[in-house]
N, C-alpha and C positions, 0 to 999 in steps of 0.2 A: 197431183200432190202440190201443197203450198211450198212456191220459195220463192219467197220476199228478203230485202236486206236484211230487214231485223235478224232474222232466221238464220242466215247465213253468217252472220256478225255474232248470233251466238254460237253456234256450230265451229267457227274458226275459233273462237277466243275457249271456248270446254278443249277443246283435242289440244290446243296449246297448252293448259292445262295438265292434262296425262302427258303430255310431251315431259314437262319438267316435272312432275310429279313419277316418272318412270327413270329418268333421268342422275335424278336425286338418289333414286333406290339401288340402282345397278351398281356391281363389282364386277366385271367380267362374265356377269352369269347375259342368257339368252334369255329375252321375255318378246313373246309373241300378242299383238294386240289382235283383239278380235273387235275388227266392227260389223254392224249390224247389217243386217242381208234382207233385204224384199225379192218376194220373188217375182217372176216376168209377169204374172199374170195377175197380182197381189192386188196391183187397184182394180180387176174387174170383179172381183168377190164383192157382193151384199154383207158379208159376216166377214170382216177380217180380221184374221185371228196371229197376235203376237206371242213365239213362244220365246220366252227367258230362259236360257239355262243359267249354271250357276258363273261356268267359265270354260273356258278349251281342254278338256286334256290333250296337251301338247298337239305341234301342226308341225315343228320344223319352224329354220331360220329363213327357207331359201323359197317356200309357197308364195306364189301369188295372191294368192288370198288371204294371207294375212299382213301383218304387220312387223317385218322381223324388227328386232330393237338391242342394239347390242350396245355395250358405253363406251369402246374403244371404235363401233364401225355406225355410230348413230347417223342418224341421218339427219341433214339441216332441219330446223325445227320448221321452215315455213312449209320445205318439201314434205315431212311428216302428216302437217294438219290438211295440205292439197292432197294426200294424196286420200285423208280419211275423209275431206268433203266429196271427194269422189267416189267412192266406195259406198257413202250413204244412198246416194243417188241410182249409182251405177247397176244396170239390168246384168242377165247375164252370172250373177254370180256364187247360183249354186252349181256351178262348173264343179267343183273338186268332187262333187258325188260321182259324178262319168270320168271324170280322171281320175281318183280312188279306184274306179270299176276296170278300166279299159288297162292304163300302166300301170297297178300296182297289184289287179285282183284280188281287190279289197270292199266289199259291196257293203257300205258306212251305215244303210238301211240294215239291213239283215243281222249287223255284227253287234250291232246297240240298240238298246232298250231302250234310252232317249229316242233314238226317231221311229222305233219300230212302235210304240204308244203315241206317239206324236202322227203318227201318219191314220191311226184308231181313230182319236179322238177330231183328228183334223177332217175327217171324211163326213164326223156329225157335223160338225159347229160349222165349217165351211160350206161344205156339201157335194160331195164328188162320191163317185163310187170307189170302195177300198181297195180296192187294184188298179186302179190308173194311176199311167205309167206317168212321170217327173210331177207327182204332187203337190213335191215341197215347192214348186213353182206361184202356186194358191196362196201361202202364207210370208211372214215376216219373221227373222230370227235373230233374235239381240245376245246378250248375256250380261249378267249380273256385275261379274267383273270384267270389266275389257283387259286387262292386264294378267297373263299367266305364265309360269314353266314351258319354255319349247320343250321339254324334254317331259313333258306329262305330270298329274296328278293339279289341286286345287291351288288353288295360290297358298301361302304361309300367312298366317294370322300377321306377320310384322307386312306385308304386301297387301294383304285387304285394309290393313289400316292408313297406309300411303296411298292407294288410289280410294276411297270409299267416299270423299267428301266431291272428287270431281265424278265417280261411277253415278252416284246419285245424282248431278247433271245431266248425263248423258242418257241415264235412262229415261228421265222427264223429257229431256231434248228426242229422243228416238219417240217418243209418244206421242210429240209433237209434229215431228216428223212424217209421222206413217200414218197416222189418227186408228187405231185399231178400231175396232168396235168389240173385240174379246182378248183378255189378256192374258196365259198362262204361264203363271211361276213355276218351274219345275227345279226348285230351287232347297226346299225345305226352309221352314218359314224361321228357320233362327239364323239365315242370312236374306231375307228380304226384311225381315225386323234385325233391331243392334240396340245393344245397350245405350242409354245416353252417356254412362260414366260407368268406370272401372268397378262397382258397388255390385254388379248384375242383380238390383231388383228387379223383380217382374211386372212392379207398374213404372218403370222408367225406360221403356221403349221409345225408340226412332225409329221411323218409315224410309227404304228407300224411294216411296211413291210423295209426291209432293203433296200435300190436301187431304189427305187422310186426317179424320177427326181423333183425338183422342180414344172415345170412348169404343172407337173401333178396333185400334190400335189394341187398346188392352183384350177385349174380346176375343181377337185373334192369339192373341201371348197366351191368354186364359185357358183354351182350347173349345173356344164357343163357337168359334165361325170357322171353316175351310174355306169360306168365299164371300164378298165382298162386292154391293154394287155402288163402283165408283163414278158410275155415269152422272151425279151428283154434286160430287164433288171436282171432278175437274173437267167438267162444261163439256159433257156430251163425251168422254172416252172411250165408252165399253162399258166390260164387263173385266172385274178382276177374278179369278182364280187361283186361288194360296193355299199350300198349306201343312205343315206337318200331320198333318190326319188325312192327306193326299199320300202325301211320303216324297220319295223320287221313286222312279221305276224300278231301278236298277235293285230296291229293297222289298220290292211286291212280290204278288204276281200278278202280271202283268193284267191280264183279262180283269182282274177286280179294280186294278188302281185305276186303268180306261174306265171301269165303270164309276168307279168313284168320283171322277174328273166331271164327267160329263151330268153325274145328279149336282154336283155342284154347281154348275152352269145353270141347271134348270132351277135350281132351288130357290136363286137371287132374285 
């Protein structure tokens, strides 16, 4: 994996960024950051595949794995962005699926349709057999918003709007970062797309992907595309997968929307 200063200089100065930008938002409420996760095995995959969720439902204030953020118990801001340069990096850390399993007998596979489609579709695109054991170690796992509720459910429309202009950093930085070669949004495409202005027409979209052409952009709003190959436009990335006519999981069933995923991959 590339890290150069440049790299590095932007990775600190983005997370400084959600620093104050989370900062600014808080009244005594808990917001847990999620940074992004490769897993141990990640750079030995041919096909490496990024999955995007939308954001956390809820982790707790006190996980190692995440980022607890509180405005009366925050943490120094330089401590904050060392500890999220190190987390980008750092192996090791889909740890909470065996600590979920072992202290809490909570098996995070089984219980959710996010990774129980995520582990379907990861076994084509990746290539493993669908029973082998710690998978998720083969892949990369980001989210849309790094910034949510400890205490569960999506972020509030006034919180997508305070972190949105630095999340759309951080996603282009993590794709930087990781270099996927396939990318899937498991997000529902009317938050990986956003209004330009309060108007919500439907040719005034913005990309949270950086290099997206217009003409794509609307295509996708239009309901013309579920998938996207962006290896084009931003110098060799992959492959993107989007889409409201995907869905999310949790709104399928299951078997169809894997299937759906993966024609989409072949279709680009």
């Amino acid at each position: 994996m590339e890290n150069n200063r440049e790299l590095n200089e932007m990775i600190f100065q983005n997370y400084g960024e959600l620093y104050d930008a989370m900062l600014n938002y808080l009244r005594e409420n808990c917001l847990i950051t999620h940074f992004p996760i490769q897993g141990d095995r990640y750079d030995e995959q041919s096909n490496k595949l990024l999955l995007v969720g939308r954001s956390l439902n809820g982790w707790g204030c006190k996980d190692e794995y995440s980022g607890a953020f509180q405005y009366e118990k925050a943490p120094a801001r330089d401590d904050y962005v060392e500890k999220a340069y190190r987390a980008l990096f750092a192996k090791h850390r889909y740890g909470f699926i065996e600590e979920n399993r072992v202290k809490h007998h909570y098996d995070t596979i089984a219980r959710s349709a996010f990774w129980r489609t995520a582990k379907l579709i990861s076994s084509e695109i990746v290539g493993f057999p669908p029973d082998e054991a710690n998978w998720y170690e083969r892949i990369a796992w980001a989210n849309l918003f790094p910034a949510a509720p400890s205490e569960g459910g999506n972020p509030s429309d006034h919180l997508i709007s305070a972190q949105r202009p630095i999340a759309k950093k951080l996603l282009n930085q993590t794709i930087d970062v990781y270099k996927p070669t396939h990318i899937l949004f498991v997000t529902g495409w009317d938050h990986w797309l956003y209004y330009r202005t309060d108007h919500k027409k439907g040719d005034h979209f913005q990309c949270m992907l950086d290099g997206i052409p217009e003409a794509e952009i609307k295509s996708i709003a239009d309901g013309k595309k579920a998938a996207v190959n962006i290896d084009k436009y931003l110098g060799g990335s992959g492959e993107l997968n989007m889409g409201e006519w995907l869905g999310i999981p949790e709104r399928k069933a299951e078997t169809e929307y894997v299937k759906s995923v993966l024609r989409a991959f072949q279709d680009i």
